[in-house]
C-alpha positions in Angstrom: 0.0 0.0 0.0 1.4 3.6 -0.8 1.5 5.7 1.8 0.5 9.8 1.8 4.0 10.3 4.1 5.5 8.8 0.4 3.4 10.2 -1.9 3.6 13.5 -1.6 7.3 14.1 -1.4 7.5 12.1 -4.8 4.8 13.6 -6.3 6.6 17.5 -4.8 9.9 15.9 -6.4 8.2 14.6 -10.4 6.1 18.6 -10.6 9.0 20.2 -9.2 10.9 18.5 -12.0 8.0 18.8 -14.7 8.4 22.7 -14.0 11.7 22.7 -14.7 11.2 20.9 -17.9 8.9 23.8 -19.0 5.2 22.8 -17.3 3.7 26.6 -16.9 3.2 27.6 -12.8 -0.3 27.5 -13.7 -0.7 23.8 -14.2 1.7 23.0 -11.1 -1.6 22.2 -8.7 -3.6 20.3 -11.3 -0.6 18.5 -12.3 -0.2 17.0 -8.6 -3.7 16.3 -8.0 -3.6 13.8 -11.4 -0.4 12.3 -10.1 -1.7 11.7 -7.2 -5.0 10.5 -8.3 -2.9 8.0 -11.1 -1.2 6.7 -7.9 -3.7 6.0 -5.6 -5.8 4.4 -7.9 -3.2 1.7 -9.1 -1.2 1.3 -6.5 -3.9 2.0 -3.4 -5.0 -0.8 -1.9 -9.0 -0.8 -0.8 -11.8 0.6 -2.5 -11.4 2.5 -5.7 -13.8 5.7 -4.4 -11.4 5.4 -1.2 -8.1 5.7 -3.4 -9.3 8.3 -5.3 -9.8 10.6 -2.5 -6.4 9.8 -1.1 -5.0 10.6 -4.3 -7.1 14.0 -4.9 -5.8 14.6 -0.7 -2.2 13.4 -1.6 -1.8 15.8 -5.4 -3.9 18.8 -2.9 -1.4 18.1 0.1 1.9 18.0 -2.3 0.7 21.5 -4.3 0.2 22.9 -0.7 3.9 21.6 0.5 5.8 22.8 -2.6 3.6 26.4 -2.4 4.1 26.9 1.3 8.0 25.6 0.9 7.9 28.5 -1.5 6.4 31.2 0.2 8.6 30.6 3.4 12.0 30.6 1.2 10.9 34.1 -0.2 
């Protein structure tokens, strides 16, 4: 079973790295949330309405880390 304490610094690390490649700011948050969403539903264990939300809570939770990480650097 994956784990939200995993997830979300992988799914920080693959936008983070997406950005840098050239994915617009914009698209950062909606990018995590589908990452996390992918994840949960085929690696999550459970029921697949259950994994889902994990993975909306895990792409919402990563966009928050890498925004507030942002913020607090500035």
């Amino acid at each position: 079973m994956i784990d939200l304490t995993i997830a979300v610094p992988v799914i920080v690390a693959i936008v983070s790295a997406a950005k840098t490649a050239g994915l617009p700011s914009k698209f950062a948050a909606l990018v995590s949330i589908l990452l996390g969403v992918v994840a949960f539903y085929f690696i999550g264990s459970g029921e697949t309405t259950a994994n889902i939300f994990e993975g909306v809570v895990a792409g919402l939770a990563a966009s928050g880390l890498y925004s507030g990480a942002k913020a607090t650097l500035k």
